[in-house]
DRENDREN-600148 format. One record per atom (N, C-alpha, C): x, y, z; atom name; residue in one letter. Coordinates in Angstrom, 3 decimals. Layout:
<pts>
xx, yy, zz, name, resn
X, Y, Z, CA, A
...
</pts>
This chain:
<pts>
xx, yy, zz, name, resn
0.807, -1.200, 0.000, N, X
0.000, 0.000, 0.000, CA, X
0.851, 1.266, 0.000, C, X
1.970, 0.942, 0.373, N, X
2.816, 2.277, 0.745, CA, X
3.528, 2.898, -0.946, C, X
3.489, 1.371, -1.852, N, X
3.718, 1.952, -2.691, CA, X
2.292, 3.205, -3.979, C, X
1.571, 2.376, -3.801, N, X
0.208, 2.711, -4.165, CA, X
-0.116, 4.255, -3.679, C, X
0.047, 4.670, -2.580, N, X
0.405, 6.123, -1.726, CA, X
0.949, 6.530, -2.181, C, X
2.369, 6.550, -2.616, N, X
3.541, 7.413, -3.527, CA, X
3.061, 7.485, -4.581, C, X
2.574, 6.622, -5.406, N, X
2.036, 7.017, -6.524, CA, X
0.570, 7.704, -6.768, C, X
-0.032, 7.646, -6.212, N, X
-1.563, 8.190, -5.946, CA, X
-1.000, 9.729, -5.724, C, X
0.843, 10.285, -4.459, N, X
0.652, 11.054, -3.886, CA, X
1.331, 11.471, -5.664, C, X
2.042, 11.400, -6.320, N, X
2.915, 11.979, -7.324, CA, X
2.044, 12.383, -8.517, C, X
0.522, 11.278, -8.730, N, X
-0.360, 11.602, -9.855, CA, X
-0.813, 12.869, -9.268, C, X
-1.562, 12.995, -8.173, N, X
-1.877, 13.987, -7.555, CA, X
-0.873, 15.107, -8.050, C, X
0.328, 15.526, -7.437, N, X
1.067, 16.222, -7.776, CA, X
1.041, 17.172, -9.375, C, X
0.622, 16.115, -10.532, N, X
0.357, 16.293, -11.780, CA, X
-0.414, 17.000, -12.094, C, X
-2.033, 16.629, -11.973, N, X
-2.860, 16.861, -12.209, CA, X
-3.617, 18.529, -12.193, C, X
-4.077, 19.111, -12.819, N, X
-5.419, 20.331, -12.554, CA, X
-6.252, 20.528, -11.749, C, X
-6.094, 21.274, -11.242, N, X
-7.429, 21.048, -9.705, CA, X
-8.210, 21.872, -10.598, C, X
-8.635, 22.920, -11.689, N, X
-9.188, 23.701, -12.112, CA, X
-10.930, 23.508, -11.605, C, X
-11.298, 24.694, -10.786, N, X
-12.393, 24.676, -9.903, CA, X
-12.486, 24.467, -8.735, C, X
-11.303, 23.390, -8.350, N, X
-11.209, 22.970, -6.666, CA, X
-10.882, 24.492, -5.889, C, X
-11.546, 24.642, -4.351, N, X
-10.883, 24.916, -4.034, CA, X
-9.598, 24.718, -2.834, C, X
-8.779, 25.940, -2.641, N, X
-8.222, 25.417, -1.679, CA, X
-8.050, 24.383, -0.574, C, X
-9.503, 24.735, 0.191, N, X
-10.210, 23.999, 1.274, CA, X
-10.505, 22.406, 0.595, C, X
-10.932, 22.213, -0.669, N, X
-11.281, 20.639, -1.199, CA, X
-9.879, 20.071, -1.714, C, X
-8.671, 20.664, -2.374, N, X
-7.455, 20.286, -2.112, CA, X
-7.262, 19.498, -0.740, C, X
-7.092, 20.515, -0.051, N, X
-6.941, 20.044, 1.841, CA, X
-7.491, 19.226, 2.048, C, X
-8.373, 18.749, 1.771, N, X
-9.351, 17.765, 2.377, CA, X
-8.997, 16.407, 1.107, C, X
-9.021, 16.648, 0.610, N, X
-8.437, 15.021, -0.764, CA, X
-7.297, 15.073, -0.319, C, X
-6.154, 15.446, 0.477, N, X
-4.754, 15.196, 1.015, CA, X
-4.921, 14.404, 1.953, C, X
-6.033, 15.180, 2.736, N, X
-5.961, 14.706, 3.968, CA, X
-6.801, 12.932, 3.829, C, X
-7.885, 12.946, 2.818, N, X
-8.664, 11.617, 3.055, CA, X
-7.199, 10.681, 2.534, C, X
-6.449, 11.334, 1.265, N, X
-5.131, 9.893, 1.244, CA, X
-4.264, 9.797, 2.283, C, X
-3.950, 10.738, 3.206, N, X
-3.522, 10.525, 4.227, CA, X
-4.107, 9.098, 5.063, C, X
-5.698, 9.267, 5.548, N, X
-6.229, 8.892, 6.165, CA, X
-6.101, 7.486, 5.585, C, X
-6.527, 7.042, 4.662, N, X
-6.504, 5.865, 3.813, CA, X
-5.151, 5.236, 3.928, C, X
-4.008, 5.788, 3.344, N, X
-2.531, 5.214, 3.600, CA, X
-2.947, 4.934, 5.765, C, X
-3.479, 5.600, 6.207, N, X
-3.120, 4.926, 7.854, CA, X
-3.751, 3.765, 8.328, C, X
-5.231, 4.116, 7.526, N, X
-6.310, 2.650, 7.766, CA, X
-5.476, 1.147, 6.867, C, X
-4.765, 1.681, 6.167, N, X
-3.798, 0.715, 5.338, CA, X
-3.065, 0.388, 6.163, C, X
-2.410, 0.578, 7.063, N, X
-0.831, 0.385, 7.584, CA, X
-1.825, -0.005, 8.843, C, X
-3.033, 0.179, 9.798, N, X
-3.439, -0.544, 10.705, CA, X
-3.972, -1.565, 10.281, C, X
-4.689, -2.075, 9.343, N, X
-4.646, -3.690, 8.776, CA, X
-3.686, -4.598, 8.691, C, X
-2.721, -3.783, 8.011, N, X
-1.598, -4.304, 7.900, CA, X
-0.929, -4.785, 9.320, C, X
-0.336, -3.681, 10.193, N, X
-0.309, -4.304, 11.524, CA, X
-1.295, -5.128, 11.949, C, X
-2.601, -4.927, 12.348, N, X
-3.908, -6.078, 12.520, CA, X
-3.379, -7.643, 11.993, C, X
-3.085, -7.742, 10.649, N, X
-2.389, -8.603, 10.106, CA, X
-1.205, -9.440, 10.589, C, X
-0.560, -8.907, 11.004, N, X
0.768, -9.345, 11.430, CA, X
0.741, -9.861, 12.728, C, X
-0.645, -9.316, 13.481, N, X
-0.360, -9.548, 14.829, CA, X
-1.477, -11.243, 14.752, C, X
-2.128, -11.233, 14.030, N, X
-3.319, -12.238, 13.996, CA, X
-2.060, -13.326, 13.316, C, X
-1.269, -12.691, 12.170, N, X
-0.229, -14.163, 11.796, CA, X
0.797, -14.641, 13.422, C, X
1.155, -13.591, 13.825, N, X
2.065, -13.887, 15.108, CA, X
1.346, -14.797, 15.987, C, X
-0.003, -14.501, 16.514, N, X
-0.294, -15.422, 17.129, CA, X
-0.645, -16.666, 16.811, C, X
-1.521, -16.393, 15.207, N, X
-1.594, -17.939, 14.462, CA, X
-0.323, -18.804, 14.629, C, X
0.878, -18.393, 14.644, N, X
1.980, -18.949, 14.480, CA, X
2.169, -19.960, 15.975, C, X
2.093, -18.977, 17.422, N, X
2.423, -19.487, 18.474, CA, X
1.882, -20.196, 18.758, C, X
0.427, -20.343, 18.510, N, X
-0.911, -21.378, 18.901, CA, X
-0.068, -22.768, 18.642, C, X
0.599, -22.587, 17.448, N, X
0.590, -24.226, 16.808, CA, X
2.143, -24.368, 17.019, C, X
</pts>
């Protein structure tokens, strides 16, 4: 996901906001922000559900 973020953040970078404003910029930063974090707590979630799958057995 982290790579998917860099690239989402660099198209972004590209693109025309023509009409956005400021304030709706800010806020589409902030929801990929938010998204890259709900990404990286699954991801941990993940790791911790394999760790214990692992010790059980």
């Amino acid at each position: 996901t982290d790579e998917l973020y860099s690239q989402a953040r660099k198209h972004l970078a590209t693109l025309e906001f023509k009409g956005w404003t400021v304030g709706s910029m800010i806020l589409l930063n902030e929801f990929l922000d938010a998204l890259e974090t709900i990404a990286d707590w699954c991801e941990n979630t993940a790791d911790i559900v394999r760790a214990i799958s692992v010790r059980s057995h």
